[in-house]
C-alpha positions as CSV (number, residue, x, y, z in Angstrom):
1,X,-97.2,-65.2,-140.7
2,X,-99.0,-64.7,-143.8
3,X,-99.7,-61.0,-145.4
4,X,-101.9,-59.9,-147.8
5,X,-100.9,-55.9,-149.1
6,X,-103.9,-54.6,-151.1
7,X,-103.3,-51.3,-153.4
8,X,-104.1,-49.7,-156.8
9,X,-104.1,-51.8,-159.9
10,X,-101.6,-49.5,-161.3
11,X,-98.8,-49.3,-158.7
12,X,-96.8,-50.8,-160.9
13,X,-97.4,-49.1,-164.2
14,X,-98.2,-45.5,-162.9
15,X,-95.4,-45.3,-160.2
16,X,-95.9,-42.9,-157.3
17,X,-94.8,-42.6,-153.7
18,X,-96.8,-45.5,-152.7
19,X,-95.3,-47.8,-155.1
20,X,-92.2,-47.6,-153.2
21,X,-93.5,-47.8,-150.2
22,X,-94.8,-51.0,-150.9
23,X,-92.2,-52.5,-152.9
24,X,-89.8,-51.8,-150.5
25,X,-91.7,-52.5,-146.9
26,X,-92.3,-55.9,-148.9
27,X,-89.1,-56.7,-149.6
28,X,-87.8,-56.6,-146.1
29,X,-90.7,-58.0,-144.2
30,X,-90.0,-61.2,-146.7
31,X,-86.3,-60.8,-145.2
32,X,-87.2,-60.2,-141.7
33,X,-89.5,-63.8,-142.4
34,X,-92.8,-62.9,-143.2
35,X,-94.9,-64.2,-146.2
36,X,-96.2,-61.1,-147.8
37,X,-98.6,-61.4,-151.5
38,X,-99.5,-58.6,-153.7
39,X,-103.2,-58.5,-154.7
40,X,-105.8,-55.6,-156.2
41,X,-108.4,-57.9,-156.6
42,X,-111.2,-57.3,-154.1
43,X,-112.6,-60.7,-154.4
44,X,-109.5,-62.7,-153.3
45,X,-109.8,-65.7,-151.4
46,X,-108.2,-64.0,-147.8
47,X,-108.4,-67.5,-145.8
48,X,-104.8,-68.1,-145.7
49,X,-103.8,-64.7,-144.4
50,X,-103.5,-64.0,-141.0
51,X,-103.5,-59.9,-141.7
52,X,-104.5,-57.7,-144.7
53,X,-102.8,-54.5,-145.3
54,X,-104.7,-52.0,-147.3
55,X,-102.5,-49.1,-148.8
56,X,-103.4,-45.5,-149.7
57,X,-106.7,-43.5,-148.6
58,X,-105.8,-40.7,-151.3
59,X,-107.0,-42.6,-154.3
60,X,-109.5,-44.2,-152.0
61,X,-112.3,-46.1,-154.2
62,X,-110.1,-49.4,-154.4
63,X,-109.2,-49.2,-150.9
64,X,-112.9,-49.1,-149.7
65,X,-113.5,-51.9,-151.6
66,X,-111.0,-54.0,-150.4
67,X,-112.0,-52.9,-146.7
68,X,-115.7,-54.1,-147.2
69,X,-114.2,-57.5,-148.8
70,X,-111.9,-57.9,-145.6
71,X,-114.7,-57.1,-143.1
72,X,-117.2,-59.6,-144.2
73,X,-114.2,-62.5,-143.6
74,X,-113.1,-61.3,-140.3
75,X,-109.4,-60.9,-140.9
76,X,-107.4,-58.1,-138.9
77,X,-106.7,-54.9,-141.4
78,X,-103.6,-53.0,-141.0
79,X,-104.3,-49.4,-143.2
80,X,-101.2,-47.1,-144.4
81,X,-103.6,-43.9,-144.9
82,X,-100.6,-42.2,-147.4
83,X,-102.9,-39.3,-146.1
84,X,-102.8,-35.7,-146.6
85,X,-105.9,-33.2,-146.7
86,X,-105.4,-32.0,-150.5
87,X,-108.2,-29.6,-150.5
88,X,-106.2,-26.4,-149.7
89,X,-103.7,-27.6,-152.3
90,X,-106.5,-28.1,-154.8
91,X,-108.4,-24.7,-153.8
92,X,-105.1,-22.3,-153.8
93,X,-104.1,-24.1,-156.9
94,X,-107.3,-23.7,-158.8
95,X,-108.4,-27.2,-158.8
96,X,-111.7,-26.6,-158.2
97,X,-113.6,-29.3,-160.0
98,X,-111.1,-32.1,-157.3
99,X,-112.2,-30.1,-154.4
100,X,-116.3,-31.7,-155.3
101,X,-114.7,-35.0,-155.9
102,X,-112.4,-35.3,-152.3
103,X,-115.8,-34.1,-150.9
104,X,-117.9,-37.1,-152.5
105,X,-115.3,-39.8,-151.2
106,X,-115.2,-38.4,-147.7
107,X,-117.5,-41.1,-146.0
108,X,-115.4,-44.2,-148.1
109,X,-112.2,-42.7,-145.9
110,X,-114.2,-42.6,-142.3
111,X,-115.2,-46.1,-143.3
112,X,-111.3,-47.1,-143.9
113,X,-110.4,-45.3,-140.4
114,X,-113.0,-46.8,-138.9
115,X,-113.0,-50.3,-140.0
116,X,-109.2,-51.6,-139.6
117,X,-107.3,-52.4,-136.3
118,X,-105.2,-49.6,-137.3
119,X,-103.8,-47.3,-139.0
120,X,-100.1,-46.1,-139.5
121,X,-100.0,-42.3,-139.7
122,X,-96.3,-41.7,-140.9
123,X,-96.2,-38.6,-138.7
124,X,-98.1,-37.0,-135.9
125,X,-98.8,-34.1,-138.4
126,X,-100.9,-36.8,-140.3
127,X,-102.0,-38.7,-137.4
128,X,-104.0,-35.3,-136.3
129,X,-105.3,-34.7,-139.8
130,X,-107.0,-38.1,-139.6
131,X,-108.4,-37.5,-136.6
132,X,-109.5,-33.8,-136.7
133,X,-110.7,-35.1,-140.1
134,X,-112.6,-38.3,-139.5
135,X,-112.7,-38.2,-135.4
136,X,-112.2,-42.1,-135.7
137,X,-112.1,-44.6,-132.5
138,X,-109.2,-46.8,-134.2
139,X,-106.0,-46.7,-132.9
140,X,-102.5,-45.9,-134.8
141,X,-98.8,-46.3,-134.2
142,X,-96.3,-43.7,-135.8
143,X,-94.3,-45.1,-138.6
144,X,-92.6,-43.3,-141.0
145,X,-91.5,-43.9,-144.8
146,X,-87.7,-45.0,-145.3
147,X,-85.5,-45.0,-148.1
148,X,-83.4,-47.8,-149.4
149,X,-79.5,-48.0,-148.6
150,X,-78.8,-48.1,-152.1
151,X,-78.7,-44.7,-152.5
152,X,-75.4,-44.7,-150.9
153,X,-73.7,-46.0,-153.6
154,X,-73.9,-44.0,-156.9
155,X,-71.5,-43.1,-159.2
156,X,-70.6,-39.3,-159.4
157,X,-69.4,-38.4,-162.5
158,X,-72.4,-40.9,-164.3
159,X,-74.5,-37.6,-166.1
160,X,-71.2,-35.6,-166.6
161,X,-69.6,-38.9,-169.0
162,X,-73.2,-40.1,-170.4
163,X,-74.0,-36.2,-171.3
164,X,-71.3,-33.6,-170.1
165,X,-73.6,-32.6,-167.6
166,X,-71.8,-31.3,-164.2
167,X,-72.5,-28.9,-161.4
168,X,-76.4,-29.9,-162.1
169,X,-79.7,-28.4,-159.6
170,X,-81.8,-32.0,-159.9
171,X,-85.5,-32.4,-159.4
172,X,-86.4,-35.8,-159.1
173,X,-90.3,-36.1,-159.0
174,X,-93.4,-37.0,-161.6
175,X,-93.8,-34.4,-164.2
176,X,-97.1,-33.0,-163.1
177,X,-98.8,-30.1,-161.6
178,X,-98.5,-31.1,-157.8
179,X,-94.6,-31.2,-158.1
180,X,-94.2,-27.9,-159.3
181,X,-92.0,-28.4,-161.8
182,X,-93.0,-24.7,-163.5
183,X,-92.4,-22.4,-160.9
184,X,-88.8,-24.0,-160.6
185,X,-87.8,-23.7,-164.4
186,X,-89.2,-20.1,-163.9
187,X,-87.2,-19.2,-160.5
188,X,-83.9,-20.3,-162.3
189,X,-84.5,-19.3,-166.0
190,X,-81.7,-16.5,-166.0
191,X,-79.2,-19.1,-164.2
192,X,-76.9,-20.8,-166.6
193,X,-76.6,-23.6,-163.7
194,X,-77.5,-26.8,-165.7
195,X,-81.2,-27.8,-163.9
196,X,-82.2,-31.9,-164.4
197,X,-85.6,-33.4,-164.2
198,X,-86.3,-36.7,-163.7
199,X,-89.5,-38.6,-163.8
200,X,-92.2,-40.3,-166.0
201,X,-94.1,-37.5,-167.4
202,X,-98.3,-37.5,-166.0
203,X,-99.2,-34.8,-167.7
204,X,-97.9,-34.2,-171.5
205,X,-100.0,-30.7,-171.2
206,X,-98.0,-29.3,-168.0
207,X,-94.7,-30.6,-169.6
208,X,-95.3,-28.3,-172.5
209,X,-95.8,-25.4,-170.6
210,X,-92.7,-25.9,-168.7
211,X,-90.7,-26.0,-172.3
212,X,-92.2,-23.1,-174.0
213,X,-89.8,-21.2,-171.3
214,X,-87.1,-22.5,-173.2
215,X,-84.9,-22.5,-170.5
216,X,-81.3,-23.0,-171.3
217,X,-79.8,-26.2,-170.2
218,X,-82.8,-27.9,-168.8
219,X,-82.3,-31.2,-169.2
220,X,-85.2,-33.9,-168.9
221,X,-84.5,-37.7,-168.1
222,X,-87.6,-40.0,-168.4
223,X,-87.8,-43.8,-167.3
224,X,-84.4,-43.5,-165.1
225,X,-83.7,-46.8,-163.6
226,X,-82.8,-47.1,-159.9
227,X,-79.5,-47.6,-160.5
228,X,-79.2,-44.7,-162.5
229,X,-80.9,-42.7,-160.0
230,X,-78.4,-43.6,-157.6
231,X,-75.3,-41.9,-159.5
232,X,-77.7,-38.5,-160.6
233,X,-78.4,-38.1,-157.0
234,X,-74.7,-38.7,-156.3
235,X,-73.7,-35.8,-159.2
236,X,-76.1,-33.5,-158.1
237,X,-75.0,-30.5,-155.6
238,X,-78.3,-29.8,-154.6
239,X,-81.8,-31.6,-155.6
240,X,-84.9,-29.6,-155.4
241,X,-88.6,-30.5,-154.7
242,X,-90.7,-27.1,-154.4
243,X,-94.0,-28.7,-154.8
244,X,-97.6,-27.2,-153.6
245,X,-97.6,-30.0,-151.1
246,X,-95.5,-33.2,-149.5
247,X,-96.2,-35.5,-147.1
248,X,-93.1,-35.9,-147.1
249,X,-91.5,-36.6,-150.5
250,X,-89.7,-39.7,-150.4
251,X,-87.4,-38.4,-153.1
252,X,-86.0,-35.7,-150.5
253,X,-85.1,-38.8,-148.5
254,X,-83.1,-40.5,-151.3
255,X,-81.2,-37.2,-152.1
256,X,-80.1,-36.9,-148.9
257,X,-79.0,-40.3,-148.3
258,X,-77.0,-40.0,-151.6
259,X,-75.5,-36.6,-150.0
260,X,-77.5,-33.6,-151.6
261,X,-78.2,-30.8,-150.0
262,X,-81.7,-30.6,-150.3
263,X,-84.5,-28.0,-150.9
264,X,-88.0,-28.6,-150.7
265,X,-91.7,-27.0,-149.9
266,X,-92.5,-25.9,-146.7
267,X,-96.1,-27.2,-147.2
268,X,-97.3,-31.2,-145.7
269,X,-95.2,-33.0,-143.4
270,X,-91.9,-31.9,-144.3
271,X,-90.5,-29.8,-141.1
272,X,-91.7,-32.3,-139.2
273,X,-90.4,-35.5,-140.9
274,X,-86.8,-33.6,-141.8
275,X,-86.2,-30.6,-139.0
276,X,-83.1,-28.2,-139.2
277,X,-81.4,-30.8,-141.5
278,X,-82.3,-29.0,-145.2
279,X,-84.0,-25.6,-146.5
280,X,-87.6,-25.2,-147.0
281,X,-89.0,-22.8,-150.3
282,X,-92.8,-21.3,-150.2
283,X,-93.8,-22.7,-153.4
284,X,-96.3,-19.9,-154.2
285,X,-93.1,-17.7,-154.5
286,X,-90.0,-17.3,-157.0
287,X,-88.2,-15.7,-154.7
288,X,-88.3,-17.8,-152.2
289,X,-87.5,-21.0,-154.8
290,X,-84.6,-19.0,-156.0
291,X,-82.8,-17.8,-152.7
292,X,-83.1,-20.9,-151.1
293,X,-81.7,-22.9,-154.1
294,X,-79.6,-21.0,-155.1
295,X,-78.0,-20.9,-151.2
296,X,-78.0,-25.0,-151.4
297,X,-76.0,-24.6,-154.2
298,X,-73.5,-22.6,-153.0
299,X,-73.3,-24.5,-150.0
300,X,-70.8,-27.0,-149.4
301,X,-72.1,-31.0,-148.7
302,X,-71.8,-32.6,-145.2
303,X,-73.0,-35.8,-144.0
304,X,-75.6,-34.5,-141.2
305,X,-79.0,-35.0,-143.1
306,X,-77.6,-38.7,-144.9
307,X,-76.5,-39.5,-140.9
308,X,-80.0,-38.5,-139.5
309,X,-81.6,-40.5,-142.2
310,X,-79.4,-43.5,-141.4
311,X,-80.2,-43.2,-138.1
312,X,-84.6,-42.9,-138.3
313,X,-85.2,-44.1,-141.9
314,X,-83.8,-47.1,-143.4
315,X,-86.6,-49.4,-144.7
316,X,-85.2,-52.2,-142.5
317,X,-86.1,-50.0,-139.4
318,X,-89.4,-49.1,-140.4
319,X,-90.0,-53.2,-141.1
320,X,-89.1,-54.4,-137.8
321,X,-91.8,-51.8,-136.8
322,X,-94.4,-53.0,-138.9
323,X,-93.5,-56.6,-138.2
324,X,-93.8,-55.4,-134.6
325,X,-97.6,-53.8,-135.3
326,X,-98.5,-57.0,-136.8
327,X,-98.0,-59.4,-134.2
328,X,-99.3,-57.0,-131.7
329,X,-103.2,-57.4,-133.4
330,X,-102.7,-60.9,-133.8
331,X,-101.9,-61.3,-130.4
């Protein structure tokens, strides 16, 4: 079987949730046997695939393009929406001018809906925003993100002999306004508790406003490699991810299968995609940020949340799935 995965030009050089979705869905479809290429051109010659998998409905212009490519050469379209309906986030977080601009692409996301064979909601939660948003006739099957096994095997102690940095809160998330990053630097500016960012900075402007707190011992660690992340996940007690919105954060999944306790919003998909296993924040509210970190932290580590992920959300389980999806329209 031959796959074609269409996404954003940039997946690779402005990396976001859906550049490890794809990178690692890839990577064990080709072990499970299937032939899967990596295009953004629109224009690609399709007639050696058998199915074309477009990727993200957020950023959506690229996506519609590719759709109206695939539908003029009658090839079967598998869509992962990566779907969330960011307008509250943008109107409670005075975003106005994006609120205009999801509007205007609206009809380019009922065309994706309706034009592939179907779609793969990672949740129910998304699966009826799609279709209370769009009220689409294609069908879907459930499947949700997963999280590389590597992230069993980091080294603890790697930040405490690279920096002398030990006992750390972590973050591990894109330095931009979505993530939050703010409101945590400001819930734990009186703790002495050292507090470690990672992640490529988006937005230089944000990232100055989180420094002129001058928090002490805040710590930020750009371009981290994977293997690095492993070991700061492993050294962390507790990794924190109070963003606006998550749908459902796939860095929560990689703390917890390194063995953080883990806090995160209680806004998107997250209670559904993670249940009683970790502590949900209201990102609106220091309060809330603080308590339930600061209870994480105290909080000694057990092994439910990295068994419950072992169990639903290892990327070789959600493969089979897909691989499952795709012979199903073939057939």
């Amino acid at each position: 079987m031959n796959v074609l995965f269409q996404t954003r030009k940039d997946y690779l050089s402005n990396v976001a949730g859906d550049s490890v979705i794809i990178q690692n869905l890839r990577k064990n479809l080709i072990n499970l046997g299937v032939k899967v290429d990596i295009y953004h051109d629109n224009r690609i010659n399709l007639s050696k695939y058998d199915i074309v998998h477009i990727f993200n409905t957020i950023r959506v212009h690229e996506s519609y393009q590719f759709m109206k490519h695939v539908k003029k050469h009658n090839k079967r379209i598998v869509l992962t929406p990566i779907y969330w309906d960011l307008r509250k986030y943008f109107k409670g977080t005075l975003q106005l001018e994006k609120i205009a601009s999801w509007n205007r692409n609206e009809k380019k996301r009922k065309f994706l809906f309706d034009h592939c064979d179907i779609y793969l909601p990672h949740c129910m939660g998304e699966a009826k925003l799609i279709m209370k948003n769009y009220n689409t006739p294609s069908k879907y099957t459930i499947i949700p993100y997963g999280v590389d096994e590597s992230f069993l095997m980091g080294k603890k102690y790697y930040l405490k002999k690279k920096y002398g940095i030990d006992d750390y809160i972590l973050c591990v998330g894109r330095i931009n306004h979505q993530k939050n990053q703010f409101n945590l630097i400001k819930a734990l500016l009186k703790e002495k508790i050292p507090l470690v960012l990672v992640g490529t900075v988006n937005d230089k402007n944000y990232l100055k406003e989180c420094l002129k707190m001058r928090k002490e011992k805040l710590f930020l660690l750009d371009h981290v490699k994977i293997s690095e992340l492993n070991s700061i996940y492993k050294g962390a007690k507790v990794h924190v991810l109070p963003s606006w919105i998550e749908y459902p954060g796939l860095a929560n999944l990689e703390a917890g299968m390194a063995g953080c306790n883990v806090v995160t919003t209680k806004i998107g998909s997250t209670k559904e995609v993670f249940g009683e296993y970790i502590r949900y924040c209201n990102p609106y509210d220091f309060e809330s940020i603080y308590k339930e970190t600061m209870e994480a932290f105290e909080t000694d580590k057990n092994n439910l949340f990295k068994d419950f992920i072992m169990e639903n959300y290892i990327w070789m389980k959600i493969a089979k799935k897909v691989k499952e999806v795709y012979f199903s329209i073939i057939e």
